[in-house]
N, C-alpha and C positions, 0 to 999 in steps of 0.2 A: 775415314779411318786414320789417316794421317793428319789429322787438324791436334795444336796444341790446346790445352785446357783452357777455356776463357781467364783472363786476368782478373782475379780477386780486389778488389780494393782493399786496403790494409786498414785498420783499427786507427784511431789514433793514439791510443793508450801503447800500445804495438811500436818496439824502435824498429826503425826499418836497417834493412844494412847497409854499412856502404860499399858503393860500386869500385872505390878503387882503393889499394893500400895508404893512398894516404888521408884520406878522406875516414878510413878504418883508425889510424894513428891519430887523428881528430877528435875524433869521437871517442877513445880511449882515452885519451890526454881533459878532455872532458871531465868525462865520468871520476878521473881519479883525481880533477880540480875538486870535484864536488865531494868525493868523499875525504878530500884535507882540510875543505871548508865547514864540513857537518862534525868532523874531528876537531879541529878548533874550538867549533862553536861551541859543543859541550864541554870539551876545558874550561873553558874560559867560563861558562856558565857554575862550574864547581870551584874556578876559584872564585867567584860572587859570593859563592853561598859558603867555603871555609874561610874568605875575606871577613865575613861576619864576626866570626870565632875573632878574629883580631882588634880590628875598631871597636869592639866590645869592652873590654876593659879602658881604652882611650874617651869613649863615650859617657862613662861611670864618670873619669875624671873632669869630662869636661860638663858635665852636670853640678859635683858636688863645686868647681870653681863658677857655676856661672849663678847657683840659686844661694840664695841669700839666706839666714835665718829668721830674717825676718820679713814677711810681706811674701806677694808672688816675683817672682825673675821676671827682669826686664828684655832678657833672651832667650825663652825657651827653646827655640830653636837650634842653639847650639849641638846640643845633644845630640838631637838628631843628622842632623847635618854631618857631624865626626863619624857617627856610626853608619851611615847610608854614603858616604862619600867614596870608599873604593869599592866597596861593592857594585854602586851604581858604573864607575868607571870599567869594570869588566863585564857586568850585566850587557853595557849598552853596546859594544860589539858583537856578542852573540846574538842578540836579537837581530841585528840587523845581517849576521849570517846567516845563522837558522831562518830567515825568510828568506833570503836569498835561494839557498838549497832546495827550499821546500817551493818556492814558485820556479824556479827554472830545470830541478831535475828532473829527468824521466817520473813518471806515474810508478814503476816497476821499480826503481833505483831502491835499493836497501840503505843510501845513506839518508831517504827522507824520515825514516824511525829517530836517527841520531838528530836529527835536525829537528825532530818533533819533541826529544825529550830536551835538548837546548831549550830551545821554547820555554816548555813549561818551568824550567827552573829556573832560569832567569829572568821570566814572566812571574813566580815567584817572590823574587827580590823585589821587585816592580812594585806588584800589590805591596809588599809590608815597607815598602815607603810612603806608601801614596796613604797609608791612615796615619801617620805624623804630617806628611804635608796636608793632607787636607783638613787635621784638625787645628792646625795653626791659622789655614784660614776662615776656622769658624771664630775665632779669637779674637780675632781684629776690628 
């Protein structure tokens, strides 16, 4: 009659709690690294994608200075390059937050949504460079 409940093993999806206040402050101070980091990341992943809006016009001109009117350009690449250059520059931190988030936060944690739509939008930006670089290297 007096005996406690057998001890349960816990989940491992399941955080567990901690035993003492500071170990609580720990794992608080955690949780709200992760959700500054999953918060960044999707910044930074929309300024990639309103970056675009701006190397845009700079792109135009550095095409109509780089082709010629006569013959094909001896730089194609230009273009491209102006236009994918800062968006590439804030894409490639978000990626590397957003995985970050996503592999080391809890399973439960609600900043892995922010950190999963990082992702894709800077994952994104990714793709739509990666068909000017890889058509430069069928050129060659």
């Amino acid at each position: 009659m007096g005996t406690p409940p057998p001890n349960e093993p816990q989940a491992a999806n399941e955080p567990t709690q901690p035993e003492t206040p500071v170990a609580a402050e720990a794992q608080e101070a955690r949780i709200d690294r992760y959700k500054h980091k999953a918060t960044a990341s999707v910044l930074l992943a929309v300024l990639a994608l309103v970056s675009m809006i701006v190397t845009a016009p700079l792109a135009m001109f550095a095409m109509l200075a780089t082709y010629p009117s006569t013959g094909p350009s001896e730089m194609p690449w230009v273009a491209p390059l102006v236009f994918f250059s800062l968006p590439l520059v804030f894409a490639l931190p978000s990626l590397v937050l957003a995985i970050s988030v996503l592999r080391n936060s809890p399973d439960t944690s609600p900043n892995r949504s922010s950190a999963a739509l990082a992702l894709c939008l800077a994952g994104l930006v990714f793709v739509l460079a990666m068909g000017p670089a890889l058509d430069q290297l069928g050129n060659s």
